[in-house]
C-alpha positions in Angstrom: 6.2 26.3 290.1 3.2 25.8 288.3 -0.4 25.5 289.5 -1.3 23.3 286.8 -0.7 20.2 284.8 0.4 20.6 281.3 -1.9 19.0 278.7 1.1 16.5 277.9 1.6 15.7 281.9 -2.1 14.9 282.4 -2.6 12.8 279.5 0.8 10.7 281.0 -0.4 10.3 284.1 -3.9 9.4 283.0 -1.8 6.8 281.2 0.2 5.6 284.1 -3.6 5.3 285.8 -4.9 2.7 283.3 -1.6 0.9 283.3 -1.9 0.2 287.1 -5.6 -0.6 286.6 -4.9 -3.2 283.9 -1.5 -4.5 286.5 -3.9 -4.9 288.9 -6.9 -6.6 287.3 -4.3 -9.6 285.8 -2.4 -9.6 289.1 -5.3 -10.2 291.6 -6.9 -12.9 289.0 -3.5 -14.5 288.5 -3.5 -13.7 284.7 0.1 -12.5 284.5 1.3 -15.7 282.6 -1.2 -15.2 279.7 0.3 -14.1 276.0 0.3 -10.6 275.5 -2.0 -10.9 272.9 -4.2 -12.6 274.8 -3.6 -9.8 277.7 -4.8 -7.2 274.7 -7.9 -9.4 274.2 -8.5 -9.5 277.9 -8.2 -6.3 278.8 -11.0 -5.4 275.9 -13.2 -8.0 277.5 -12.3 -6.0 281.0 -13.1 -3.1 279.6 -16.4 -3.8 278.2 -17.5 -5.7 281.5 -16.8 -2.6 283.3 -18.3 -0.2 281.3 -21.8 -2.2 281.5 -21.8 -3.4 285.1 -21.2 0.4 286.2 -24.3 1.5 286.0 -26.1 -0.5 288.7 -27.5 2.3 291.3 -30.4 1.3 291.8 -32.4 -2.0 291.1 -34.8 -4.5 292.8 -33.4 -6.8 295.4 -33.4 -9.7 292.4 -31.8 -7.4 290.2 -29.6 -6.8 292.4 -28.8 -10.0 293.0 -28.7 -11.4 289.8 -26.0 -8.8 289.0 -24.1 -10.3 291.7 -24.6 -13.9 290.6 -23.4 -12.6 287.0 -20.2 -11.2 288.6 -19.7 -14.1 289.7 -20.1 -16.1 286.8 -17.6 -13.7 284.9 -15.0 -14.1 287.7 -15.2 -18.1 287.3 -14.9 -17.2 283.7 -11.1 -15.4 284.5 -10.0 -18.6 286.2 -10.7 -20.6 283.6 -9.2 -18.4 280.9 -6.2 -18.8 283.4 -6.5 -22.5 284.0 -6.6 -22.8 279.7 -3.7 -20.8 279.0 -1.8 -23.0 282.0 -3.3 -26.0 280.3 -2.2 -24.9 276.6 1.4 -23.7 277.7 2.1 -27.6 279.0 0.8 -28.8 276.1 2.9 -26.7 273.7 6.0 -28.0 275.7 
């Protein structure tokens, strides 16, 4: 029985990790019929987002709530990506 993780096991479940988070992220905005292409493309666009809106600590009250009013904004911005690709699937029928 061993203490700890081979390098091979962490990297795996590190893996697993971002899978869930990406499952997730197209799950709870309804995403899951989009091309995986368009899932790759996506998912970049996710990953960006996140990696600027995480670091709000601190910030005026406006700041603040301009941040808020952009997350918004970018979750209106997933629906219609989703309403699109729903629109573009009928069309290609």
């Amino acid at each position: 029985m061993a203490l700890f993780k081979s390098r091979e096991e962490r990297k795996q479940i590190r893996e697993e990790r971002r899978e869930n988070i990406i499952k997730e992220f197209f799950n709870t905005r309804n995403l899951d019929n989009l091309a995986e292409e368009d899932k790759e493309f996506v998912n970049l666009i996710r990953e960006e987002i996140e990696s600027t809106t995480g670091y709000r600590v601190r910030g005026t009250e406006g700041e603040i709530a301009l941040i808020e009013q952009i997350d918004i904004l970018i979750e209106e911005n997933w629906l219609i990506i989703k309403l699109l690709n729903e629109i573009s699937q009928r069309l290609d029928k």
